[in-house]
N, C-alpha and C positions, 0 to 999 in steps of 0.2 A: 638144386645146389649151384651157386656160384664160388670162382676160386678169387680168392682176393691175396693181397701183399700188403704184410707188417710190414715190411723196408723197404719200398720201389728201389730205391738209391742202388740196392744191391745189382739191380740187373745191369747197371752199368758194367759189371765183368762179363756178361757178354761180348764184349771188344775181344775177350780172348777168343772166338772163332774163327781170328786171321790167323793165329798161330798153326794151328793146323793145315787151313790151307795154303800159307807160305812153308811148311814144314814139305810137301808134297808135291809144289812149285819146283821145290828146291830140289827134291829127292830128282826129280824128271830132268832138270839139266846138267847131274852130273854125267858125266862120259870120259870113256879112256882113249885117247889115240892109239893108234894102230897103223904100224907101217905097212903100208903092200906096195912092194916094189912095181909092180905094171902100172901102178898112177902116177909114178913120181915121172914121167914124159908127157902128159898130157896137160893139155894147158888149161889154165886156172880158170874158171868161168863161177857165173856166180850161183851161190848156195839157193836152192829154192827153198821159198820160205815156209816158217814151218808153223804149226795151227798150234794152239795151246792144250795139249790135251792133261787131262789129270788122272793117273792109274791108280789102281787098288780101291776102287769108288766105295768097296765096302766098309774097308776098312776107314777109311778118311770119314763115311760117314759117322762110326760107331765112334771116332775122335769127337765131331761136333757133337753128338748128343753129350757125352762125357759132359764137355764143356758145357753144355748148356743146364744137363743137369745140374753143376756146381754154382753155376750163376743162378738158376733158381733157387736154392740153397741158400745164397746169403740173401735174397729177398723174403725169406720166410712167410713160404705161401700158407692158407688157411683156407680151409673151405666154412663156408655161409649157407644157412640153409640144410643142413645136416641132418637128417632123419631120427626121430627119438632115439632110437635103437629098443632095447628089450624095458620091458615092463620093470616096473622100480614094485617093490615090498615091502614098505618100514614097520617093524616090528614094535612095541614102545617097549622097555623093559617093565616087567610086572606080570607080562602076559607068556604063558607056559607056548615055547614051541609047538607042540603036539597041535594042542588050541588054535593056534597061528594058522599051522597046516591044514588043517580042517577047516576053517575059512574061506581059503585061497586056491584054485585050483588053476593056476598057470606055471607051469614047469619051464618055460622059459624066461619067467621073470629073473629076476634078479634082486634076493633077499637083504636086507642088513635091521640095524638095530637101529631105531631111532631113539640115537646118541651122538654125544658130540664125536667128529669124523667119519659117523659112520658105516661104521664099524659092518663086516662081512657077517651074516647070523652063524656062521659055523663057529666064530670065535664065541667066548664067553661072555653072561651077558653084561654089562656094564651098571658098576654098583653104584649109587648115588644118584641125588636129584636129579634130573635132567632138563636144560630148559626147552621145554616141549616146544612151546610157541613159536620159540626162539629157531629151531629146529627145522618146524616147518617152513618160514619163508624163507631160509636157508635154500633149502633142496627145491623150492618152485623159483628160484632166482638161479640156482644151476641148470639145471634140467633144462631141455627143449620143449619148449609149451606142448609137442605134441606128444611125450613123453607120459604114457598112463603108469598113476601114482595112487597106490595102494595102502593104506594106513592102518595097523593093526591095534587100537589101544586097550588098555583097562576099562572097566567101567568108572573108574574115578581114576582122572590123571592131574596130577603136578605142573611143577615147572611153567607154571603161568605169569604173562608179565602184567595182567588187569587188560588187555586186548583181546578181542576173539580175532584169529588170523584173519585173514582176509588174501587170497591169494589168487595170481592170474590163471592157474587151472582147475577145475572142476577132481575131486581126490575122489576116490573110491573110501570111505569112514567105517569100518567095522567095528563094532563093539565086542570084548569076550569077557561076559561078565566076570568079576570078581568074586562074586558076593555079597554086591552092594546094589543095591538094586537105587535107584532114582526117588526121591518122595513122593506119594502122592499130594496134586493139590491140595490143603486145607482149606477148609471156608472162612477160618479167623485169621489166615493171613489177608494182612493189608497188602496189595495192589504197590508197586513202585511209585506210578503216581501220586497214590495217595497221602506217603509219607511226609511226616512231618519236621521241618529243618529242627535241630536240636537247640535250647536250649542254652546262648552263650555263658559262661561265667561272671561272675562280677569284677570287674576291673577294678583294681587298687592302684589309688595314684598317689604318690608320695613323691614331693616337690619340696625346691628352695623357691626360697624369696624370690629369683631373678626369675621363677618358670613359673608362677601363676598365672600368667596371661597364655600361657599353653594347653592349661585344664579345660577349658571350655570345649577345646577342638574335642579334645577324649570325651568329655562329659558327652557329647553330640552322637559321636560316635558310638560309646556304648548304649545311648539312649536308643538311636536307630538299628543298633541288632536287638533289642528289648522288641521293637516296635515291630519289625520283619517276623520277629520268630511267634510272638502270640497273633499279629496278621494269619499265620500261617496255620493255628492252632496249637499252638505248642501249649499256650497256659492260655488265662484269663485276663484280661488286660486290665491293670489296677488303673482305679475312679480319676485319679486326678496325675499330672505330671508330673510333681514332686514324689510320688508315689515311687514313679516308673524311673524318675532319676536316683532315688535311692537305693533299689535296688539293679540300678545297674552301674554304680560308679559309687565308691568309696575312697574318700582325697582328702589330703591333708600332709602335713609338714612332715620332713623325713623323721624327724625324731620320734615318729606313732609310728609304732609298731606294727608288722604286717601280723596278720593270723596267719598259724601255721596252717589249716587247711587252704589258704588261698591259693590261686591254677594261675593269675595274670596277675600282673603288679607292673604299674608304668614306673620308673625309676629318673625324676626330671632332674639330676642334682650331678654339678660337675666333681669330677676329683675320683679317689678311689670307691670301689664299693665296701663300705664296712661289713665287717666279717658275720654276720648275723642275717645280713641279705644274701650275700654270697653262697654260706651254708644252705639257706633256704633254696634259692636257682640250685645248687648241686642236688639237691633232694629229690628234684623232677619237675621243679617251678619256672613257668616262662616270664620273663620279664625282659619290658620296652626299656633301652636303655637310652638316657641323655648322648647328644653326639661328641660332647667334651668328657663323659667319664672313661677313667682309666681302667682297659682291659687287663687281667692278669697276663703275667707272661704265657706265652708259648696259643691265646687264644686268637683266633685270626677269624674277621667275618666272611663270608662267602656273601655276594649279592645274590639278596631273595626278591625286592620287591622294587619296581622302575617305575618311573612317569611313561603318559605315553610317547615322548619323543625318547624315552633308552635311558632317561639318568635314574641313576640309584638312590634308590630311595631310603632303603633301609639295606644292613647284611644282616645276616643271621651264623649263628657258630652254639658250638654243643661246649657246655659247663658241667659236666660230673653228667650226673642223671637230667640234666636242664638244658635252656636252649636260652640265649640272649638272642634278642634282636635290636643291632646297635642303627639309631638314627642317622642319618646322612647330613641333618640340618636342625636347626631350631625349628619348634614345631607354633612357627607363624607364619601367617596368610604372604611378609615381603619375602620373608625365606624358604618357603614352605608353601608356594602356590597351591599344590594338590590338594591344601587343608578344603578347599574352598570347593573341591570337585564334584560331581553328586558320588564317586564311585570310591571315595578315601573310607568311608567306612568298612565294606567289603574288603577293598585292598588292608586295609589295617587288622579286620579279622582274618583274613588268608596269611598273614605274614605271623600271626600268634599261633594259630591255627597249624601242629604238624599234618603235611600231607595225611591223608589216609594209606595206610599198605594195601597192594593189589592183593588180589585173594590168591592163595597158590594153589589151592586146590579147588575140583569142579569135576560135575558129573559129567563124561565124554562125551554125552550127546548135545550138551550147552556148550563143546567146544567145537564142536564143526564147525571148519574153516567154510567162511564165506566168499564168493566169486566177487569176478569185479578188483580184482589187488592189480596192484602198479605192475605190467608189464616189462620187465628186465631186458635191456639191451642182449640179445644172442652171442652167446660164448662164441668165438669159431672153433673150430676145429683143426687143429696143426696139423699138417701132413710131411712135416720134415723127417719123420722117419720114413716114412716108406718112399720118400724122394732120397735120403740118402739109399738104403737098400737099392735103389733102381740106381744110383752113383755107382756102387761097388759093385752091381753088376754087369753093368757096362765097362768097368775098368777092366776086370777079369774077361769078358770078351776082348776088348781090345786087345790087350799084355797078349790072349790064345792067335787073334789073327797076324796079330805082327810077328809073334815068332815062329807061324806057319807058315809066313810068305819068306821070310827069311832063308828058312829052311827049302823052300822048295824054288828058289834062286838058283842058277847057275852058277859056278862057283869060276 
């Protein structure tokens, strides 16, 4: 352990341990004269000089610690290197007590719930999701890395953010089952690898006059997720390239009508959107919007998709049950460099494309935290109270010796 100082600046009040010693300077040269008549005839000679001495050495000493404890006091020391202390126990809620304790046989640990603050296990247990994940590198970002960390969960827990933890200590992971026991492998599951990307949608493009020389970029575009996803296996790749431009891009003048099952609809036409389109995006429909059409009020984009030097490319914002993604620029190669990029097609399906949601829930043994997580700068440890306490006990020494010397003076 080393002791370290939050505020050096403070030790400068150590200056005050002159005050004492000039306080006891002082006290030694007072004196009272006293006549005695048999010296008033002898003649004056000079005074032999006299040595500095300082009295009540104990007491003068217990003045300076006072002071000195005070001035470490405002430098706000902390100790580094701190010893874990006692064994940690997180409980998840889910898992019955009793269970818990049958687990764990360290009675100097120290129990709680893993829950937000957690919480002492004598209290009750905490009702609602919890973010588990969230949780755990919580308490390994607290903790003293050497601190042994116990984790009690269900056999299916929650509160997952789509990351398995990863943390700088090694955890003890108990499972208690629930009742749910884990799947066995199947032989007709396919392998993660093996899966195949899905399937894009058909993009509808519906344009004015001034935005036909922008269709081509889309056409390209939806052509090469056709082209990625049967690469991939998804389907059969139709004989000829008209084939595979048909079914992947559907364009024409705003006045044609979308189908109501359509999922994507590029929208290249400045001005409002007519109330037929609008309906349709409120319904659950995504659509690429021109960068000159007028938003309704109160909708605001959020930036989803950048070049690689940072600029915006597109924003994205929520419509009823829909999403718009409003353009940045006119979608050509002087305004529009990225048209021309190998990776505008991908970026153009990730920005139609909502994220996927992480999974919330997972069998507890796919969630052990894995080693190797970012190392957290070390808490220190405050020791300003037990340096005040050692203040206030020094004061009450001092206050008992000073009024015992007092007392036992001469009068």
């Amino acid at each position: 352990m080393s002791l370290g100082l939050l505020l050096p600046i403070g030790l400068a009040a150590l200056a005050a341990l002159l005050l004492p010693l000039l306080l006891h300077l002082e006290r030694q040269s007072e004196s009272r004269p006293t006549d005695f008549a048999a010296l008033r005839w002898l003649s004056a000679r000079l005074r032999p000089r006299r040595r500095l001495r300082l009295e009540e050495m104990l007491l003068l000493l217990l003045r300076l610690l006072l002071v000195a404890s005070i001035a470490l006091l405002f430098a706000k020391p902390v100790l580094f290197g701190a010893q874990g202390g006692a064994p940690r126990v997180l409980v998840a809620p889910g898992v019955e007590l009793a269970d818990a304790r049958a687990q764990v046989a360290l009675p100097e640990a120290q129990w709680h719930w893993l829950a937000t603050g957690f919480p002492p296990i004598e209290s009750p247990p905490p009702a609602g999701q919890q973010p588990l994940a969230s949780l755990l590198r919580e308490i390994d970002a607290s903790l003293p890395v050497n601190t042994p960390v116990t984790v009690i969960v269900p056999g299916q827990v929650g509160g997952l953010d789509g990351e398995r933890p990863r943390l700088a200590r090694r955890v003890d992971w108990r499972t208690v089952r629930d009742g749910g026991a884990a799947p066995k492998p199947s032989a007709n599951v396919v392998p993660a690898a093996q899966k195949v990307a899905p399937m894009p949608p058909k993009l509808f493009v519906r344009h004015a006059a001034d935005r036909a020389a922008s269709v081509r970029y889309l056409r390209a575009a939806a052509i090469a997720w056709r082209v990625s996803a049967t690469a991939d296996g998804a389907a059969s790749a139709p004989s000829r390239a008209s084939d595979v431009a048909a079914e992947a891009l559907d364009e024409g003048p705003v006045s044609l009508a979308v189908p109501a099952d359509a999922r994507w609809l590029a929208w290249l036409a400045p001005g409002g959107l007519p109330p037929a389109i609008r309906a349709w995006i409120e319904n659950g429909g995504v659509a690429l919007l021109d960068e000159r059409v007028a938003l309704p009020v109160g909708v605001l984009g959020v930036p989803s998709w950048r070049d690689v030097r940072g600029n915006v490319l597109a924003s994205t914002a929520a419509l009823g049950k829909g999403r718009v993604v409003i353009l940045g620029r006119t979608l050509l190669p002087e305004t529009f460099p990225s048209l021309l990029a190998p990776e505008f097609p991908a970026g153009l399906r990730a920005a139609l494309e909502p994220a996927p949601s992480p999974p919330q829930r997972a069998y507890s043994q796919a969630l052990k935290p894995l080693p190797g997580g970012p190392r957290f700068p070390e808490m220190p440890q405050p020791v300003d109270t037990w340096l005040a306490l050692l203040a206030a006990a020094l004061f009450a020494l001092e206050r008992w010796f000073a009024s015992s010397t007092r007392r036992g003076r001469a009068p």
